[in-house]
DRENLO-983852 format. One record per residue (C-alpha): x, y, z; residue number from 0; residue in one letter. Coordinates in steps of 0.25 Angstrom, whole numbers, plus 2048, in hexadecimal, padded with zeros to 3 digits. Layout:
% DRENLO-983852
X=X Y=Y Z=Z seq=NUM type=A
...
% end
This chain:
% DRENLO-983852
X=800 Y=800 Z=800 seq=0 type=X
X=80B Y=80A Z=803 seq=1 type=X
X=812 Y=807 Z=7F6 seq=2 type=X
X=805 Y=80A Z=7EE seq=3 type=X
X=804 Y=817 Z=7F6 seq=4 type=X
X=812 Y=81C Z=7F5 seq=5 type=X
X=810 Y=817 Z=7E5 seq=6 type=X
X=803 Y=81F Z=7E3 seq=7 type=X
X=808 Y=82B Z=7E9 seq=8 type=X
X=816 Y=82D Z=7E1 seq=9 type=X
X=80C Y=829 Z=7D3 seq=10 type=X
X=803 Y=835 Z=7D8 seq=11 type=X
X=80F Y=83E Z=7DA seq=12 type=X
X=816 Y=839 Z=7CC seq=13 type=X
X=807 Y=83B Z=7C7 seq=14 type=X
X=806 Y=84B Z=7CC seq=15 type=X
X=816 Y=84C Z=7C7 seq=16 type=X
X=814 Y=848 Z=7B9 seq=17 type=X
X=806 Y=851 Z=7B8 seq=18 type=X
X=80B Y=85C Z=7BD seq=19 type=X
X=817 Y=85A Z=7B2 seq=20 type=X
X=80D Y=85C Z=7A7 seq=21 type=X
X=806 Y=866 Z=7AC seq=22 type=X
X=813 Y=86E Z=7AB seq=23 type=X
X=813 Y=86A Z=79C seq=24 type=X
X=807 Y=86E Z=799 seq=25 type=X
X=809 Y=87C Z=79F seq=26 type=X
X=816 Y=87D Z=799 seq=27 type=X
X=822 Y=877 Z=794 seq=28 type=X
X=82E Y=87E Z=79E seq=29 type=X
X=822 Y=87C Z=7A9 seq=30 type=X
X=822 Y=86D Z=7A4 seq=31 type=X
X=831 Y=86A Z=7A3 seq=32 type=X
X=833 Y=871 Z=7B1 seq=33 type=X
X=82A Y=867 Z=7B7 seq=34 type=X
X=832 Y=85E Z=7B4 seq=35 type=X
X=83C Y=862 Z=7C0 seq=36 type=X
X=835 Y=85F Z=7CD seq=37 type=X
X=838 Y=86D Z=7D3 seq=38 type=X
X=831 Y=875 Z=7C7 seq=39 type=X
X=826 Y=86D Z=7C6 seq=40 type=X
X=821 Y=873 Z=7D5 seq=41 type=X
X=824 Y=881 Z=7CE seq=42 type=X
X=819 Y=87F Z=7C3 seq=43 type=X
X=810 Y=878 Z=7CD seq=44 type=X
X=810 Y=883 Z=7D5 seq=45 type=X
X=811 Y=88E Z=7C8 seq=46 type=X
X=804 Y=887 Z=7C1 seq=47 type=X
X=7FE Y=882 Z=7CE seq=48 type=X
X=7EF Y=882 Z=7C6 seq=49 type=X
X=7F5 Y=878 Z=7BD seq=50 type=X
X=7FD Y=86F Z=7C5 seq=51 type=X
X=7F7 Y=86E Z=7D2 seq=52 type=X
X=7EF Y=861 Z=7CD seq=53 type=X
X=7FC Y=85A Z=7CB seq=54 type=X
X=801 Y=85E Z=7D7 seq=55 type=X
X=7F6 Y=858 Z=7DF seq=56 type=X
X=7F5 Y=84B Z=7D8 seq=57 type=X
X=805 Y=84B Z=7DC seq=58 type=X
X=803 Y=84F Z=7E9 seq=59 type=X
X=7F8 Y=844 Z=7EB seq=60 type=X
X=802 Y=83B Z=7E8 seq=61 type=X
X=809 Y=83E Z=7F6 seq=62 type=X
X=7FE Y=839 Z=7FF seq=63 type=X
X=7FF Y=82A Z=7FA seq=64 type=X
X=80F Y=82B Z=7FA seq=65 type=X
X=80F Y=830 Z=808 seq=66 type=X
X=804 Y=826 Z=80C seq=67 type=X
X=80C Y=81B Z=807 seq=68 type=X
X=81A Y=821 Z=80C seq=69 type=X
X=814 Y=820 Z=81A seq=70 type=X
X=80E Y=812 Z=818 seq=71 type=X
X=81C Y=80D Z=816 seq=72 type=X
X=825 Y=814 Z=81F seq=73 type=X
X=81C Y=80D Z=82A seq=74 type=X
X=81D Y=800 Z=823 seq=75 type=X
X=82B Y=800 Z=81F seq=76 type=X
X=832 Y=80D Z=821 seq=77 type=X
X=840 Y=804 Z=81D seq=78 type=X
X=83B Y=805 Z=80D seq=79 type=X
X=836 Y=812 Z=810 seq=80 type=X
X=842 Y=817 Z=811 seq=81 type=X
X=849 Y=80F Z=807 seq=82 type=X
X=83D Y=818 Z=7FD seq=83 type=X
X=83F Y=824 Z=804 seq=84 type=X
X=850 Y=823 Z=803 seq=85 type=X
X=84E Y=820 Z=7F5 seq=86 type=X
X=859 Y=812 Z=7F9 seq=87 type=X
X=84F Y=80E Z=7EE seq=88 type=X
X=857 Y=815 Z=7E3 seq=89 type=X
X=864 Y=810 Z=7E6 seq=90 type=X
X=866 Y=800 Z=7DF seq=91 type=X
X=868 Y=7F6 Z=7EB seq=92 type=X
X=876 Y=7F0 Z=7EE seq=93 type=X
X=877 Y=7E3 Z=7E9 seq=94 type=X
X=877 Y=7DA Z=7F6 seq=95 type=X
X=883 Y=7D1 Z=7F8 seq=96 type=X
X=87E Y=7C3 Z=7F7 seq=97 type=X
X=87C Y=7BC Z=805 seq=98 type=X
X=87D Y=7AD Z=7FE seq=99 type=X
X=887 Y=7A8 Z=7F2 seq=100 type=X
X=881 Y=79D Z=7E8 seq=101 type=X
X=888 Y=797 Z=7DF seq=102 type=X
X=87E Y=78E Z=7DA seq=103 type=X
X=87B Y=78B Z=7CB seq=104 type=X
X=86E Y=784 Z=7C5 seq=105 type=X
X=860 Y=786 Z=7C2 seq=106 type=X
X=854 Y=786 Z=7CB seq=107 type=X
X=846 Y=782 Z=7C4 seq=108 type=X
X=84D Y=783 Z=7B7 seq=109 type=X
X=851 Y=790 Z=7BA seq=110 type=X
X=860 Y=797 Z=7BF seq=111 type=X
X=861 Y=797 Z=7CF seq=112 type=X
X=868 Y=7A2 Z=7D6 seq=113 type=X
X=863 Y=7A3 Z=7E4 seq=114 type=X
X=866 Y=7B0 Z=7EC seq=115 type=X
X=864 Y=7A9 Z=7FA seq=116 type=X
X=865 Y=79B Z=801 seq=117 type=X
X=864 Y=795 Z=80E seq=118 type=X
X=864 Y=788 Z=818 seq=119 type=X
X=85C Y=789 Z=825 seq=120 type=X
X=854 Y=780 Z=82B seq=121 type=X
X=858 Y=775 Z=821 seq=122 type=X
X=852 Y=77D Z=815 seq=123 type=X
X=85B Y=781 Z=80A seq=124 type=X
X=857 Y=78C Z=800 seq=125 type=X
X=85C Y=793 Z=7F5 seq=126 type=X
X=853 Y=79F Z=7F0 seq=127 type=X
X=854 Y=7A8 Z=7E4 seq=128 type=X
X=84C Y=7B6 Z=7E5 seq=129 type=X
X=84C Y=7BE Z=7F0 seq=130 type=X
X=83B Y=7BF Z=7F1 seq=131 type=X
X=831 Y=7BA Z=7F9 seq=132 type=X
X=831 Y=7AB Z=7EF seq=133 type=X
X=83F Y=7AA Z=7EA seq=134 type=X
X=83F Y=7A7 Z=7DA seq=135 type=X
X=847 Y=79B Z=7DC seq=136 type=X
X=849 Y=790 Z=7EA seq=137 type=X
X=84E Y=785 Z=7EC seq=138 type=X
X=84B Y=780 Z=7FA seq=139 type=X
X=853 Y=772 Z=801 seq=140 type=X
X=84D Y=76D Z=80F seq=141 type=X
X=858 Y=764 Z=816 seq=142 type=X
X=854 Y=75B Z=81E seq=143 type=X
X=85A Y=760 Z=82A seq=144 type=X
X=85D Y=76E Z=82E seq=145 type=X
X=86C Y=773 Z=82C seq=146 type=X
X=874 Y=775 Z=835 seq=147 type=X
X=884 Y=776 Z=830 seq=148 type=X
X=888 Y=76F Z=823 seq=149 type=X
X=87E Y=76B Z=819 seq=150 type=X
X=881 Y=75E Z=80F seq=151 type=X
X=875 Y=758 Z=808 seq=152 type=X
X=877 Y=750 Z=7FA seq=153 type=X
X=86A Y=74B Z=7F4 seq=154 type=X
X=868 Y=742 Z=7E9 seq=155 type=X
X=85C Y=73D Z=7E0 seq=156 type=X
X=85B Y=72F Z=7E5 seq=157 type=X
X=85E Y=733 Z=7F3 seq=158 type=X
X=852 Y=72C Z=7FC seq=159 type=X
X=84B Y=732 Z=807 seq=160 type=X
X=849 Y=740 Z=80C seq=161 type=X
X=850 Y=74B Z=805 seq=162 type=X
X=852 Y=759 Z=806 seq=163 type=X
X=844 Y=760 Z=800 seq=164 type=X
X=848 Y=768 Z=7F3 seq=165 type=X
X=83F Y=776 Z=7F1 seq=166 type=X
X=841 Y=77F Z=7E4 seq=167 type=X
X=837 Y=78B Z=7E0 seq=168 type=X
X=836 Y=795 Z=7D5 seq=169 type=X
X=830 Y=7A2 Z=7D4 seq=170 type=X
X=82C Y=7A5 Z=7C6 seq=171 type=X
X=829 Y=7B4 Z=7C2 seq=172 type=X
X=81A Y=7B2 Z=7BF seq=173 type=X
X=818 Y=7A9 Z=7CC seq=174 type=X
X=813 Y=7AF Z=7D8 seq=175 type=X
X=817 Y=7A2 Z=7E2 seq=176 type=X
X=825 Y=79A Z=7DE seq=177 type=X
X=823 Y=78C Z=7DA seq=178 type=X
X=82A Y=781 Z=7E2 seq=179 type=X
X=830 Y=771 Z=7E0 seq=180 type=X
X=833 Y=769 Z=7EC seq=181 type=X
X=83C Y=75C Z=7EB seq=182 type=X
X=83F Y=751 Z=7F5 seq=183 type=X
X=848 Y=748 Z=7ED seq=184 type=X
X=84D Y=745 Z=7DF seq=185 type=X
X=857 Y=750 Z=7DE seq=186 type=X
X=867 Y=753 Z=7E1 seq=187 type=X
X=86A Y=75B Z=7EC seq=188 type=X
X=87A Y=75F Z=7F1 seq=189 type=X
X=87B Y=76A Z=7FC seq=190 type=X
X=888 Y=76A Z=803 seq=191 type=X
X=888 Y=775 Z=80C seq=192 type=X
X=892 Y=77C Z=817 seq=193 type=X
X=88F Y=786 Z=822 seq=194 type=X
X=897 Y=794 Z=820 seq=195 type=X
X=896 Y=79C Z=82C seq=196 type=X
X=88E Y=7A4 Z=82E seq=197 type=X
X=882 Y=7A0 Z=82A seq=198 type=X
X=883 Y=799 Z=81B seq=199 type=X
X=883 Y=78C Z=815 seq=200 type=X
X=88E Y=78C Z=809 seq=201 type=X
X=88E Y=781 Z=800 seq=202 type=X
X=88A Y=777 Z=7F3 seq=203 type=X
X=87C Y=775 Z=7ED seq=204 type=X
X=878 Y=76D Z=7E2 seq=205 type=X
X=868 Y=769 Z=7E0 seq=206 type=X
X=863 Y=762 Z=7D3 seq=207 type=X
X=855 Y=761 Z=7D3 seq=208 type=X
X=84D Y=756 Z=7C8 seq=209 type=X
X=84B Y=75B Z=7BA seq=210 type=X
X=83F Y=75E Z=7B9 seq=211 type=X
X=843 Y=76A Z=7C6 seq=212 type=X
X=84D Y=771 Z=7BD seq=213 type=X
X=855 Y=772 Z=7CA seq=214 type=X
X=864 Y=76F Z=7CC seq=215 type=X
X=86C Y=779 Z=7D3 seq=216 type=X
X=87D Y=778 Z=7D7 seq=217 type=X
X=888 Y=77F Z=7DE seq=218 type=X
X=88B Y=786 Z=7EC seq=219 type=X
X=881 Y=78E Z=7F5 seq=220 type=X
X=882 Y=799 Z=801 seq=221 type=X
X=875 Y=797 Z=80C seq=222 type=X
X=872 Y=79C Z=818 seq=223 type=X
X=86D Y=794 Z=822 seq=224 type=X
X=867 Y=79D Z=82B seq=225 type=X
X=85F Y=7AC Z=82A seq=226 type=X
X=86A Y=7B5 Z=830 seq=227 type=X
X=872 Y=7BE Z=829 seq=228 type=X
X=882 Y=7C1 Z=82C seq=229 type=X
X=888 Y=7CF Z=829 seq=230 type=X
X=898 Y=7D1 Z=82C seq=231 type=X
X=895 Y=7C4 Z=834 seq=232 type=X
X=88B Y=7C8 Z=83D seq=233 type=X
X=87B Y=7C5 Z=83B seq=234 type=X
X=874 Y=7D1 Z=834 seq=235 type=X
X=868 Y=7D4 Z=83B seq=236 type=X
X=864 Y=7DB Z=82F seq=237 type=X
X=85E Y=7CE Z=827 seq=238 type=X
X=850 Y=7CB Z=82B seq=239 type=X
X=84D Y=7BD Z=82F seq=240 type=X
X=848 Y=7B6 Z=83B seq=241 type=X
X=857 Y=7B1 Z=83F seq=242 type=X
X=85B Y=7BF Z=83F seq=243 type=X
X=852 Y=7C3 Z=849 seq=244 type=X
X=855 Y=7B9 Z=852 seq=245 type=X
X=863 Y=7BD Z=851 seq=246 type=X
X=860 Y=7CC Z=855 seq=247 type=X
X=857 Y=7C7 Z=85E seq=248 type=X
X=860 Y=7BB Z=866 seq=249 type=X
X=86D Y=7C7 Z=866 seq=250 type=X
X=863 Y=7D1 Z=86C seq=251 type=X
X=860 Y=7C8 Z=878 seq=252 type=X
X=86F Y=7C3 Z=87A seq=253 type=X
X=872 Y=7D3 Z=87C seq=254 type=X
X=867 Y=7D6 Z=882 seq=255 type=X
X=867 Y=7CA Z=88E seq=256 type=X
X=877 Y=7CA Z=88C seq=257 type=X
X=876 Y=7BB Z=88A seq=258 type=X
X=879 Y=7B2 Z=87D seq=259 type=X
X=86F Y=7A8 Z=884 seq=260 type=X
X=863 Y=7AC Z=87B seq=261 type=X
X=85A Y=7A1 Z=873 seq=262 type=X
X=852 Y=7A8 Z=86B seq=263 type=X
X=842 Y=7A1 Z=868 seq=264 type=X
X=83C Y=7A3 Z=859 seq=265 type=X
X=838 Y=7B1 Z=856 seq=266 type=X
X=82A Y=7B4 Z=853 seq=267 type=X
X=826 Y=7B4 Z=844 seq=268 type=X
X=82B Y=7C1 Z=83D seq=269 type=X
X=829 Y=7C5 Z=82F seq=270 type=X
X=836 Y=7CB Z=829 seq=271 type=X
X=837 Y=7D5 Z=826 seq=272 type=X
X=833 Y=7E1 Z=82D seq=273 type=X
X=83C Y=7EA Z=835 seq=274 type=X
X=836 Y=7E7 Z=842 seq=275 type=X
X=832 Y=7DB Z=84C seq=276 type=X
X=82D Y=7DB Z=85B seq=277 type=X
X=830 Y=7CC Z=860 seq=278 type=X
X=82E Y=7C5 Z=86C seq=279 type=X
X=83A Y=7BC Z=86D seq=280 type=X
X=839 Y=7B2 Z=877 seq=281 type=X
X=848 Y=7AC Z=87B seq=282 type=X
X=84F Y=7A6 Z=885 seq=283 type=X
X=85A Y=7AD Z=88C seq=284 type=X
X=864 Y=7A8 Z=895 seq=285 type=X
X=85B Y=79E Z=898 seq=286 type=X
X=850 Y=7A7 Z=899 seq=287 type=X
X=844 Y=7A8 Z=890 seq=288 type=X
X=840 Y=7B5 Z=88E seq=289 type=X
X=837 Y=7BD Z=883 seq=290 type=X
X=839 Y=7C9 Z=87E seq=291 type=X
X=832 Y=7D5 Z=875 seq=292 type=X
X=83C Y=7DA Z=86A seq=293 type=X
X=83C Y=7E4 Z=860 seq=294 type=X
X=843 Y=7E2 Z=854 seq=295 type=X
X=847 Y=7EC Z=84A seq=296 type=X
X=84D Y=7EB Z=83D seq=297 type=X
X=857 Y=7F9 Z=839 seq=298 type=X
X=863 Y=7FB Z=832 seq=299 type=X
X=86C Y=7F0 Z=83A seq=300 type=X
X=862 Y=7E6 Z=839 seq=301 type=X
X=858 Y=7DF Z=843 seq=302 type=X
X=85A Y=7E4 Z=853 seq=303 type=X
X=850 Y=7E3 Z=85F seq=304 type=X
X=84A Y=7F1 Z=862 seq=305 type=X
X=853 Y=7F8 Z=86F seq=306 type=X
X=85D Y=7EE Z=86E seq=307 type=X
X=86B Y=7F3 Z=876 seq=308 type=X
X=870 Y=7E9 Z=87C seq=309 type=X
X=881 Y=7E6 Z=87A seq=310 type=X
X=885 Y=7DC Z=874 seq=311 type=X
X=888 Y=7CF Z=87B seq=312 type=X
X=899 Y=7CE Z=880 seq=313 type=X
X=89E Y=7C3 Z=875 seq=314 type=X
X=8A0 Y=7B7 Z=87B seq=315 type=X
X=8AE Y=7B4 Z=883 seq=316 type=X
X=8B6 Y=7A9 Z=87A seq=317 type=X
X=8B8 Y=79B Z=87E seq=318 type=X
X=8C4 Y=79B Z=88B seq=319 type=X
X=8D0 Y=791 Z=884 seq=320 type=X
X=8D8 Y=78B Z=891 seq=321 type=X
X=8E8 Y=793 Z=88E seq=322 type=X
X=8F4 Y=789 Z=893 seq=323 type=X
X=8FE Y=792 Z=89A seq=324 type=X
X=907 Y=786 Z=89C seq=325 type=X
X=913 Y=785 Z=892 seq=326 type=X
X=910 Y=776 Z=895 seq=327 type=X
X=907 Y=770 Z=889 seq=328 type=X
X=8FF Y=767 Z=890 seq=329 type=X
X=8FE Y=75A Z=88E seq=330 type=X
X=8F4 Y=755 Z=885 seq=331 type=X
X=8EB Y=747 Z=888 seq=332 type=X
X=8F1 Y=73B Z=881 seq=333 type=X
X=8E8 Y=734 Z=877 seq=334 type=X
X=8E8 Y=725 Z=87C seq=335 type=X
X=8EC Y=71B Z=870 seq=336 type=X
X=8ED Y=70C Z=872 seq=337 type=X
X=8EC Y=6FF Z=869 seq=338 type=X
X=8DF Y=6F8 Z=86A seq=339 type=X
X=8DF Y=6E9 Z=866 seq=340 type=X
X=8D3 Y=6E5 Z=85C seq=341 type=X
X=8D0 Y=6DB Z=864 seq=342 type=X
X=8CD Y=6E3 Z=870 seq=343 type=X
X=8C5 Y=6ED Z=869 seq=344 type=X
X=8BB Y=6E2 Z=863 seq=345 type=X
X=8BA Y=6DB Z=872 seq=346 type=X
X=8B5 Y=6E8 Z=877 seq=347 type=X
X=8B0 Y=6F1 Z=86E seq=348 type=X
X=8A7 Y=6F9 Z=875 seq=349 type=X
X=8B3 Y=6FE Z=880 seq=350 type=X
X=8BA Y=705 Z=874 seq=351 type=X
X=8AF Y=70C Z=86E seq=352 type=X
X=8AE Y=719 Z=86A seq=353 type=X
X=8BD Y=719 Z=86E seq=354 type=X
X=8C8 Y=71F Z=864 seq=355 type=X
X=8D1 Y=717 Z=85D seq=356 type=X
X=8D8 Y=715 Z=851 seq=357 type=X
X=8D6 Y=70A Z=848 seq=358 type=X
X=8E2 Y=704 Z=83D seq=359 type=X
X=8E0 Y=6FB Z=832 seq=360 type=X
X=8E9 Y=6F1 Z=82A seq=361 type=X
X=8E9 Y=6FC Z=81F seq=362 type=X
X=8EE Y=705 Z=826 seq=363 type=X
X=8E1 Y=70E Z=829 seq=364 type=X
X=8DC Y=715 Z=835 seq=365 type=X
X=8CF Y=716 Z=83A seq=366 type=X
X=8CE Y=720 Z=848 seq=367 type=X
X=8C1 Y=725 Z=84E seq=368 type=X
X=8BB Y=71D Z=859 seq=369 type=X
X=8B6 Y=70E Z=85B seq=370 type=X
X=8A7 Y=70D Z=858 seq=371 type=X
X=8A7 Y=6FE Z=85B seq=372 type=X
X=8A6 Y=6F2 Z=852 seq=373 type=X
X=89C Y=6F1 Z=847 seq=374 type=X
X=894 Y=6E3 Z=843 seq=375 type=X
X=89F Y=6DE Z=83B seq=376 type=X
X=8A9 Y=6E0 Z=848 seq=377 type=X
X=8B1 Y=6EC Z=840 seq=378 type=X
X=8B7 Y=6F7 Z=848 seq=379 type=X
X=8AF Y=704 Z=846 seq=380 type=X
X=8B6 Y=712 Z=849 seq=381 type=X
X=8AE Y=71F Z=847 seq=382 type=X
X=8B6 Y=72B Z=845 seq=383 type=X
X=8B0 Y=739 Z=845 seq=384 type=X
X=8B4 Y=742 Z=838 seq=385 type=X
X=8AF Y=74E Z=83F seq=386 type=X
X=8A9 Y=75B Z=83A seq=387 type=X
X=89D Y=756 Z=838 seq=388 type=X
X=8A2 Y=74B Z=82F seq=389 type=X
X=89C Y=73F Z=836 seq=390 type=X
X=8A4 Y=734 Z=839 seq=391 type=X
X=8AB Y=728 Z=833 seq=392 type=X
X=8AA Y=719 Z=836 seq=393 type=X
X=8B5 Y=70F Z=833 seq=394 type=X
X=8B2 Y=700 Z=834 seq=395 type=X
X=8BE Y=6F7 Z=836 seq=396 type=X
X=8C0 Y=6E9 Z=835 seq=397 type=X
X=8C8 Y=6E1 Z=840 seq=398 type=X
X=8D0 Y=6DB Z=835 seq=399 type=X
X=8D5 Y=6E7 Z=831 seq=400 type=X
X=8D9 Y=6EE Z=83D seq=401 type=X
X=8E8 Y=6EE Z=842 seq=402 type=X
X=8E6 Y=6F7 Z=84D seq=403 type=X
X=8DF Y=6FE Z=856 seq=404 type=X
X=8E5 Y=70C Z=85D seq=405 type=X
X=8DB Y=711 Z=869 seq=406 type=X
X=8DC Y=721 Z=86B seq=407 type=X
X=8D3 Y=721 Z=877 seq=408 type=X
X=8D6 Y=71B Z=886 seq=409 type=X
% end
């Protein structure tokens, strides 16, 4: 409504502008040129009052509407208001430095795919292109399992049982509501992903849909996995989502109760975004629940709790390391190594469990971990831990093969 005020009020003006342009013509050629400059064209008005004066109320009228409508929006959003008023309008837009790189080639739906954005959270991957409300193209992946670290997931077409669920959708121009194709098997999928501090998932992607889909897509993608925002390695409170107002709002109760104890409960529902909330956030603090009315106000800096001055909390004292003032380098425990007969470890198998050892073979190979017992065929079995996430590694020896046994534990 404000926008078809302010609209009918500037056509009004034009309306009177341009009148009172020819009326100036028609009384005379100088008159009519001289009208052309805004200053002069108040000189004839007033000079051949009789003759303009009907341009110059249909101009005037114009001003009620646009006022009307100025007044509308300044108490709706006085932040665009002043982006008209400033006349920021006029200037071109910096082109915005690109929060993600993809490098991703292939075709989506039979058409080139270049997303703009992509995420992981809450197990669902996406990748959109468009920056409105429906993107123009999607592709959606729900994991089984939320992520939490390294992501790895290979897919084949023959692959039984439960797969990742496979969404894509396109907007065409003439559509109103984007179409969509949802898959549960039958196609390739290679994600291969690593963390990257301090908030993004680096990595390979290759998906290749059926034929008749259109669909195969390869090469390496940047995601976030959650909603925060990082500026010079600190969260900028100025993105708008739910996880940057819980941010603003857990710092706010740190500084204010002076404790890093605080567990935040969800939020309320909010609707993003607007420039201002009132929330009542219920927490626990030091133990303590409590619940509280805040204000929240979005300005130039970003998101902040109304009235907040509270210092900032001291940084945390680093870990104390235990200093050695004697020159004397202290003696360090010796690990325990003794031979252990075959014989002995098959009598009693179950008294050298879980117990390290180190294990030598007639061609010279050497198993170490720790003695996981005999399995149903009597091999020795020794499980070593490859760490880093890794898993671990089972080796199965037979007596026959075994020269000797070194025990590393007492």
């Amino acid at each position: 409504m404000d926008a078809l005020l302010i609209l009918g009020g500037l056509l009004l003006i034009l309306a009177g502008l341009v009148w009172l342009v020819m009326l100036a013509f028609d009384t005379a050629l100088l008159w009519g040129i001289a009208s052309l400059l805004p200053p002069l064209n108040l000189v004839f008005a007033l000079r051949h009052w009789r003759v303009a004066r009907k341009a110059v109320v249909l101009g005037a009228l114009g001003f009620i509407p646009l006022v009307v409508g100025l007044t509308l929006l300044a108490s709706r959003d006085s932040q665009r208001l002043e982006a008209i008023l400033n006349l920021s309008w006029l200037h071109p837009e910096a082109q915005a430095t690109a929060e993600l790189n993809f490098r991703l080639h292939g075709e989506l739906n039979g058409q080139p795919f270049v997303p703009q954005y992509g995420e992981l959270i809450d197990g669902v991957l996406s990748l959109r292109e468009g920056q409105d409300f429906f993107a123009r193209r999607e592709i959606s992946i729900r994991l089984p399992n939320p992520v939490d670290g390294p992501v790895s997931v290979d897919v084949m077409p023959q692959d039984p049982g439960p797969q990742p669920e496979v969404r894509i959708s396109w907007l065409l121009p003439e559509q109103d509501l984007p179409e969509a194709r949802r898959l549960t098997r039958g196609y390739t999928l290679h994600l291969q992903l690593e963390p990257v501090a301090p908030n993004k998932l680096v990595g390979d992607f290759h998906l290749v849909l059926p034929p008749q889909f259109h669909t195969a897509l390869t090469g390496r993608i940047e995601l976030f996995s959650d909603r925060l925002r990082y500026r010079n390695g600190k969260v900028d409170t100025r993105y708008d989502s739910r996880e940057t107002l819980e941010y603003v709002v857990t710092d706010y109760l740190q500084r204010r109760f002076a404790t890093r104890q605080v567990r935040l409960q969800a939020l309320p529902p909010v609707n993003l975004p607007v420039s201002s909330l009132d929330l009542q956030v219920e927490a626990e603090v030091a133990g303590k629940p409590r619940r509280l009315p805040l204000q929240l106000r979005k300005g130039k800096r970003g998101w902040a709790v109304q009235g907040d001055q509270y210092p900032a909390l001291p940084a945390e004292p680093a870990p104390r390391t235990l200093e050695v003032t004697s020159a004397v380098e202290p003696e360090r425990p010796k690990i325990t190594r003794r031979p252990l007969s075959l014989d002995l470890l098959q009598g009693d198998p179950a008294t050298y469990r879980n117990l390290a050892m180190r294990v030598e073979t007639q061609r010279g190979a050497q198993a170490e971990g720790r003695f996981a017992g005999l399995d149903a065929e009597g091999r020795v079995v020794i499980r070593r831990n490859l760490g880093r996430g890794a898993g671990e590694a089972s080796f199965a020896l037979t007596p026959g093969e075994i020269i000797r046994i070194e025990l590393l534990e007492p």
